[in-house]
C-alpha positions as CSV (number, residue, x, y, z in Angstrom):
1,X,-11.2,9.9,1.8
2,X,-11.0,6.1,1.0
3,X,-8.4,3.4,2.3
4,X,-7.2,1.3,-0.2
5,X,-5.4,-2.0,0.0
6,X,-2.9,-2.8,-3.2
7,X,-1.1,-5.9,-3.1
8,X,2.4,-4.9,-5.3
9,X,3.8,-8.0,-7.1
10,X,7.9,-7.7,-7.8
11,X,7.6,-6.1,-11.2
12,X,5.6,-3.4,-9.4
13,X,2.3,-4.3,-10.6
14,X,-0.5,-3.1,-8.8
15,X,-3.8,-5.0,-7.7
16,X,-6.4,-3.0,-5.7
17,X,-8.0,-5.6,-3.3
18,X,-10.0,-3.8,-1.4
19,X,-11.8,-0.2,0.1
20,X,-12.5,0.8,3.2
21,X,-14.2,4.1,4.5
22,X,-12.2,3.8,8.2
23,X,-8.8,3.4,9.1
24,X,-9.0,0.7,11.7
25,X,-10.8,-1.9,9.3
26,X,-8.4,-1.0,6.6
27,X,-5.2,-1.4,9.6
28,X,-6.6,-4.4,10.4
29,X,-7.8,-6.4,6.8
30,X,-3.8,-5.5,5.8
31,X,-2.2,-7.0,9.0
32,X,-4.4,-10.6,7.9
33,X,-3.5,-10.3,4.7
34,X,0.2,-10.0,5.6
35,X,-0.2,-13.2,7.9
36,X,-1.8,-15.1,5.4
37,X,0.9,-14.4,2.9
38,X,3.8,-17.2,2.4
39,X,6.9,-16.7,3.8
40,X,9.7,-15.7,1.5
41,X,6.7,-13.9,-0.9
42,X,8.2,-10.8,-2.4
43,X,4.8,-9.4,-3.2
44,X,3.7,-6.2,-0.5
45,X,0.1,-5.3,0.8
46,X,0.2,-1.7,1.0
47,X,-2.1,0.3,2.5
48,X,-3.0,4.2,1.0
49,X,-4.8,7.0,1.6
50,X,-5.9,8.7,-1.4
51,X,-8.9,10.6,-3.0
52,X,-9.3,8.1,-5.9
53,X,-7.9,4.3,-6.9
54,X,-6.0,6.3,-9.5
55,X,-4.6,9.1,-7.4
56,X,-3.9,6.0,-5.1
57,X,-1.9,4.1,-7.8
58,X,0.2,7.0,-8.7
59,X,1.1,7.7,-4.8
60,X,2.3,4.2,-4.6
61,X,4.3,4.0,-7.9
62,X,6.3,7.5,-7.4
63,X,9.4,7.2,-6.0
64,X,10.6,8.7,-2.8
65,X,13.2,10.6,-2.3
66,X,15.8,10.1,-0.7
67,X,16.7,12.1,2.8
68,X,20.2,13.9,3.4
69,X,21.3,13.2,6.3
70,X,22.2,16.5,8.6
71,X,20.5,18.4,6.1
72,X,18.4,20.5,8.6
């Protein structure tokens, strides 16, 4: 399975910059493109593991949930 790198803007839309087939490429083209970004920028790079771009965009749009705390 594909790496993908999104870059989320602050109304949570998504742009797929780039693929990549191994993990350490994809770690590493994410920490540049965090450096490069201007401080104060509230847009994320993300990086995601998924099948497909789509299955990719709907990992990084659902919500998580939540944990309770001491609920073991």
């Amino acid at each position: 399975m594909p790496y993908f790198v999104y870059q989320i803007a602050e109304d949570k839309q998504l742009e797929m910059l780039e693929k990549h087939e191994k993990y350490r490429e994809a770690r590493t083209r994410v920490r540049e493109l965090r450096a490069e970004q201007p401080e104060g920028s509230g847009e994320l790079i993300r990086l995601i593991h998924a099948g497909t771009q789509m299955e990719a965009e709907r990992l990084l749009l659902t919500p998580r949930e939540v944990p309770v705390e001491g609920d073991d």
